[in-house]
C-alpha positions in Angstrom: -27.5 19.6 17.7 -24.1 17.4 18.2 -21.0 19.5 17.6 -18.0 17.3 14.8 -15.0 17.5 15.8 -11.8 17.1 13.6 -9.2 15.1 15.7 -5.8 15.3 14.1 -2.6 13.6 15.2 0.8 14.0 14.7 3.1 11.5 14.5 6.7 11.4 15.6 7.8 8.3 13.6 7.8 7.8 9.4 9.1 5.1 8.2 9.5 4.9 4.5 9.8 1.4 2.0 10.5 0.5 -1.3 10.8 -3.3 -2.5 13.2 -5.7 -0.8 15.2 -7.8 -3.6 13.7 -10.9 -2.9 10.0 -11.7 -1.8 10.4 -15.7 -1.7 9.5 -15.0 2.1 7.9 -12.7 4.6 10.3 -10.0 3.9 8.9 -7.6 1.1 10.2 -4.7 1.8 12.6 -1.9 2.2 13.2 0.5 4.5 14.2 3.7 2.8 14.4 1.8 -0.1 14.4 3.4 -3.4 13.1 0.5 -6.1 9.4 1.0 -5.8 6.4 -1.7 -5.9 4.8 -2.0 -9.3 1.0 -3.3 -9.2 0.0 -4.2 -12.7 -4.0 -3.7 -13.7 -5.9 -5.8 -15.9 -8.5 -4.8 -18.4 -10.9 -2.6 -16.6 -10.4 -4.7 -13.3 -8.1 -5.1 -10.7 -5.0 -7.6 -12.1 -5.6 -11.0 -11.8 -2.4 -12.5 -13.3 0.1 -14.1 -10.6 2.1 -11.4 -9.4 0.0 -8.6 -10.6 -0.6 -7.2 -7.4 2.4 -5.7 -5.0 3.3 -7.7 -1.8 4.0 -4.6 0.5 4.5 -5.3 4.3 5.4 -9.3 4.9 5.4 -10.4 8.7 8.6 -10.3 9.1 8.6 -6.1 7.7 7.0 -5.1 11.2 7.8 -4.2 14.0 10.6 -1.8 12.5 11.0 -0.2 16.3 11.2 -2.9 18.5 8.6 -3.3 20.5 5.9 -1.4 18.9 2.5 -3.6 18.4 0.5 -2.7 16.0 0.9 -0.4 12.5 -0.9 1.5 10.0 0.0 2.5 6.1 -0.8 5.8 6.0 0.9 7.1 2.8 1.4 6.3 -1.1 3.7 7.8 -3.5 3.2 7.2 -6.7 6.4 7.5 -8.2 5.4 6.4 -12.3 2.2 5.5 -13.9 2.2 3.9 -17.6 -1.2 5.6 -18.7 -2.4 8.7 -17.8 -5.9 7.4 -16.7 -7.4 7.2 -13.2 -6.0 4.1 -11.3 -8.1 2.6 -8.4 -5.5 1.1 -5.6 -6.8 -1.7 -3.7 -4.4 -2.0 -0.3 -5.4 -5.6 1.0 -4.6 -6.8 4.3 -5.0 -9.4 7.0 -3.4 -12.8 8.4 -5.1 -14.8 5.2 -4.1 -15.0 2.0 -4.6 -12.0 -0.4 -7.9 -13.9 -2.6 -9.2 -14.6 1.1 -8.6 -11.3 3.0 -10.2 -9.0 0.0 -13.4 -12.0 -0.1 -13.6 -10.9 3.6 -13.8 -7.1 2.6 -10.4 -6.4 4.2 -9.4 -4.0 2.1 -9.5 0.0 1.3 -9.4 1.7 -2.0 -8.0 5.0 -3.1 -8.0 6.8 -6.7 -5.3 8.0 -8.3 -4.6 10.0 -11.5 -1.5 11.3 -12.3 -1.0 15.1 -12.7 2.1 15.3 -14.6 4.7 12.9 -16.5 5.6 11.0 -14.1 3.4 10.5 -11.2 2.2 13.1 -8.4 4.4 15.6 -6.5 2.9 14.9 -3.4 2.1 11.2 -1.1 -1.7 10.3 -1.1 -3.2 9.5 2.1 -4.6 6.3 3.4 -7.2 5.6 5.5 -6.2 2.3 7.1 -6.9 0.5 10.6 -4.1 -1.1 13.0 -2.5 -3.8 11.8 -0.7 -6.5 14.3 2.6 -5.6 13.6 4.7 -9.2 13.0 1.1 -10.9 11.9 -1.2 -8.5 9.1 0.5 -8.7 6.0 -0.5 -5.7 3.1 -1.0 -6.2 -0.8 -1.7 -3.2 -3.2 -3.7 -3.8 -6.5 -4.1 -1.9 -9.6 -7.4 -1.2 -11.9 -7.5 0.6 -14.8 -9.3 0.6 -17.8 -5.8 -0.6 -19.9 -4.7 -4.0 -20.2 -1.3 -4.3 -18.1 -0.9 -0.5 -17.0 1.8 0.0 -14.2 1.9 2.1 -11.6 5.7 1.9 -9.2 5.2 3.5 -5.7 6.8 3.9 -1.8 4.6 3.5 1.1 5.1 5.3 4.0 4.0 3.5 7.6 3.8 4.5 11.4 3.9 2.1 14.3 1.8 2.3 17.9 2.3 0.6 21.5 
């Protein structure tokens, strides 16, 4: 019989981001920045409007420590929800485009339903891979079963060697 073993890491660096003011380029977000992303759902499916989803990390948002190589989202707060239904959060990423990176299946989902007026009281974790810091950009999508619900959130990230 093989024995599981729970490996869990601490690390010494959180960086925190809200959206930049302008996303024309590669830089989409904030760090410590307190506007949040919006992703917008469609009706029962993940938004497929322009500009429904949230353009998260850009390549020019990484490294944030000089030097580092490679980084991973690891938390989601959800600051505001429009419905009080479950959300499912699609967190695209790769060197494609968005449409091309989530045909390749690079993408994780996570649920979400709020527990209180406005949002959740504590960050949701991801389960990401390493992403080339300078090169992997990040989108976040939104289904839900209404028509244009919102949800407005921070991401939290951490950087390797």
């Amino acid at each position: 019989m093989s024995e599981a073993r729970h490996n869990e890491h601490f690390m010494n660096i959180e960086k925190w981001f809200g959206i930049s003011g302008d996303q024309s380029g590669n830089d989409w977000a904030l760090e410590a920045g307190l506007t949040p992303f919006q992703a917008i759902s469609g009706n029962g499916d993940f938004g497929g409007d322009a500009n429904d989803e949230a353009k998260v990390i850009g390549t020019d948002d990484t490294p944030v420590v000089a030097g580092k190589q490679f980084y991973m989202l690891h938390k989601l707060l959800v600051l505001a929800s429009s419905v009080a239904t479950a959300y499912v959060l699609r967190i695209v990423y790769g060197t494609d485009t968005m449409a091309n990176n989530e045909s390749a299946g690079r993408y994780s989902d996570v649920a979400f339903i709020r527990e209180s007026g406005v949002g959740r009281g504590a960050p949701i974790e991801l389960k990401m891979p390493l992403l080339k810091a300078g090169t992997d950009k990040v989108w976040i999508r939104a289904k839900n079963a209404t028509d244009n619900a919102t949800i407005d959130f921070l991401i939290g990230l951490h950087e390797h060697d």
